[in-house]
C-alpha positions in Angstrom: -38.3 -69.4 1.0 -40.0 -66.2 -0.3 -39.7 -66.9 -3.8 -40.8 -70.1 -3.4 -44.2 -68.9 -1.0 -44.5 -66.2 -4.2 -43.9 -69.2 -6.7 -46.8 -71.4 -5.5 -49.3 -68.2 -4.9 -48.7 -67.3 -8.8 -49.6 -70.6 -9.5 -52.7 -70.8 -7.5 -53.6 -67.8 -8.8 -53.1 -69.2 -12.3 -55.2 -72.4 -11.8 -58.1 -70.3 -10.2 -58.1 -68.1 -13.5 -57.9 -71.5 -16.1 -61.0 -73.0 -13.8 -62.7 -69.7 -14.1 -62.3 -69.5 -17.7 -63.1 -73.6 -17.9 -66.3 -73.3 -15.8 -68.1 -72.3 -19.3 -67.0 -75.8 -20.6 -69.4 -78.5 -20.3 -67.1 -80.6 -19.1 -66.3 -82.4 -15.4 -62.6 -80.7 -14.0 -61.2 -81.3 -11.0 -57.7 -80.7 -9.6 -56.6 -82.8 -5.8 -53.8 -83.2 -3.8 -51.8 -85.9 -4.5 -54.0 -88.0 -2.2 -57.2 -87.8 -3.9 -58.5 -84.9 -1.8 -60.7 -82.3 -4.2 -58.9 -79.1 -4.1 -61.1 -77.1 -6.6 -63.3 -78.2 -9.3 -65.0 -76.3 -11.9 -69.0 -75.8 -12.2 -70.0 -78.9 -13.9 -68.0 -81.0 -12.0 -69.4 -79.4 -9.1 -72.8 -80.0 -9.9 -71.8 -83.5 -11.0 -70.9 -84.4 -7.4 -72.9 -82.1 -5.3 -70.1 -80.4 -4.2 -70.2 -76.8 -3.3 -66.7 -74.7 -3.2 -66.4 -74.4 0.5 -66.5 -78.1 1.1 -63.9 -78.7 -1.6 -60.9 -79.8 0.7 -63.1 -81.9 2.9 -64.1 -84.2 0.2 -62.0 -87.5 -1.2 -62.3 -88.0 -4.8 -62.8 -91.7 -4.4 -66.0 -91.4 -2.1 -67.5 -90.2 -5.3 -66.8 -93.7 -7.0 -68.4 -96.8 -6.8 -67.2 -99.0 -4.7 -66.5 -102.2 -6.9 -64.5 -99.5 -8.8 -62.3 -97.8 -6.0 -59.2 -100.4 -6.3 -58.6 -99.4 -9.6 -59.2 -95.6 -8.8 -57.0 -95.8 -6.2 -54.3 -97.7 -8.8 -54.7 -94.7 -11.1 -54.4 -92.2 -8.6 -50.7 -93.9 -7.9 -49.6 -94.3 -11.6 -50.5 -90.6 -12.1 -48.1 -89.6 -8.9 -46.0 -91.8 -10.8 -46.4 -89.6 -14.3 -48.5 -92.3 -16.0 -51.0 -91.1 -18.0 -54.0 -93.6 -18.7 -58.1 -93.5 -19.4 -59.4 -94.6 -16.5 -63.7 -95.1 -17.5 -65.4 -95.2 -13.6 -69.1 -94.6 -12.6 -69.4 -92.7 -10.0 
């Protein structure tokens, strides 16, 4: 149980350095929990969504998309638990 607890604390301390580093990327990045939930995000998309890093786990991914859209976000979001990989074009 240990290793495991150190295990996922490396990790997380892994991702946190990648989004630091990709925060100078001009481009969107976001990381949730296998239900859609925003976990972290990096600058851009944080500005993109108006989401500030204390509000992070309190926000679902698919209030950010339009609604006639949501269906197939929510479709995506299954394939990808699934290991499908697709482009998935939605306005948010």
């Amino acid at each position: 149980a240990e290793a495991r607890r150190d295990g996922a604390a490396s990790a997380e301390r892994a991702l946190r350095e990648c989004l630091h580093l990709l925060d100078a990327v001009p481009v969107a990045l976001l990381v949730t929990d296998r239900h859609g939930r925003v976990q972290d995000a990096n600058a851009v998309a944080g500005r993109l969504l108006g989401l500030r890093p204390a509000r992070f786990g309190a926000t679902l991914l698919v209030r950010h998309v339009a609604l006639d859209e949501r269906p197939a976000f929510r479709l995506a979001l299954a394939d990808a638990l699934a290991g499908a990989r697709r482009d998935l074009p939605l306005r948010l």
